[in-house]
C-alpha positions, 0 to 999 in steps of 0.5 A: 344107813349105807342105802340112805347115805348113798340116795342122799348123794345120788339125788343131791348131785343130780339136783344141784340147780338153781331150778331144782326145786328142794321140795319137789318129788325125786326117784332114787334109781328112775332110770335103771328101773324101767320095768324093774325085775321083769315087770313089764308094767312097771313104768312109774320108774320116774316116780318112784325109782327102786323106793316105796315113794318118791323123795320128798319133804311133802308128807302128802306125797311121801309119809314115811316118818322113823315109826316105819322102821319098825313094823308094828308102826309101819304105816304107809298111808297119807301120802301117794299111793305106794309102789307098785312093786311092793317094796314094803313086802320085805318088812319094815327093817329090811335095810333098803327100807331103813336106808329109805327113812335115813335118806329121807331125814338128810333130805328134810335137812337139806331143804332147810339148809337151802331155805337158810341160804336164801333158797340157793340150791347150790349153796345149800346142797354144797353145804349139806354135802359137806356137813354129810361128808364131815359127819361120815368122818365121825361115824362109828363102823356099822352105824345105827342110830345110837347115843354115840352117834347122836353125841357125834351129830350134836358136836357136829351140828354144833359146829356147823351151826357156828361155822356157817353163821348162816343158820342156827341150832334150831335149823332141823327143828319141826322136821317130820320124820321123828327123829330126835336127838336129846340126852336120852338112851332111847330113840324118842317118837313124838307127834303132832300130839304124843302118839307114837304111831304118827310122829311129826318132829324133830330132828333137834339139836340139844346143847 
């Protein structure tokens, strides 16, 4: 999750602007990644940085969803074509590859926090960095994905919801990468329909 939590810091404050636009393709890592590891080829740096894709909430750009955490359903297809370089070789699980999914939620969630706020980047990506930086504050040391830190998101979403006035609890509703807070143990994956190997929604907040 630290590679995640550390994407999600560096793009949302280099892409703060009014004219940045939230659901636009971003690279993790472009510059320091010009023909990264000696391949001298590599010159898509500005499209896919050091990730498998570009960060966007546009899942025919970027299709990765939390079945991609897990190698039997790690499936790249629907979007761009992925890197170059082949970070996927390392295996679903891989942390930068993990981290790459979590940085993706939280930048799902950032585009409808600044679509609540009127389509204010500013507004909306100050919100999320403070509702990030206020949820590190609750996390567990060596954080996963687990029903303690889901128990944490919830009384913090709540909160939030609640403070800002500006959104509700249905504001992650229908995000696409699968995640899904509820009272259950488990991590659930949902889809369009139920399968398991394409999930579509939701980060949801239950009460």
């Amino acid at each position: 999750m630290g590679e995640g939590w550390s994407d999600f810091y560096a793009l949302s404050l280099l892409n703060n602007a009014a004219a940045d636009d939230p659901n636009g393709k971003y690279a993790a890592g472009a510059y320091a990644t010009y023909k990264a590891f000696g391949v001298v080829s590599y010159t898509d740096n500005y499209l896919y940085g050091i990730r498998r894709f570009p960060y966007s909430t546009d899942n025919t750009v970027n299709p990765m969803t939390w079945a991609d955490v897990d190698d039997y359903t790690n499936n790249l297809s629907g979007g761009i074509a992925a890197d170059p370089l082949g970070f996927n070789l390392g295996g679903a699980q891989e942390v930068h590859n993990t981290g790459e999914i979590w940085c993706l939620t939280l930048w799902e969630v950032r585009s409808r926090i600044i679509a609540a706020n009127a389509g204010s980047v500013p507004t909306g990506n100050q919100k999320m960095l403070q509702l990030v930086t206020d949820a590190l504050k609750m996390t567990p040391i060596n954080p996963i994905v687990h029903r303690r830190s889901r128990r944490n998101c919830r009384r913090r979403l709540r909160h939030e919801c609640l403070r800002q006035r500006s959104v509700d609890l249905g504001w992650i509703r229908g995000s696409r990468t699968g995640l899904r807070f509820s009272r259950v143990d488990q991590l659930r994956f949902r889809a369009g329909g139920d399968s398991p190997g394409n999930p579509r929604v939701v980060l949801s907040a239950v009460p």
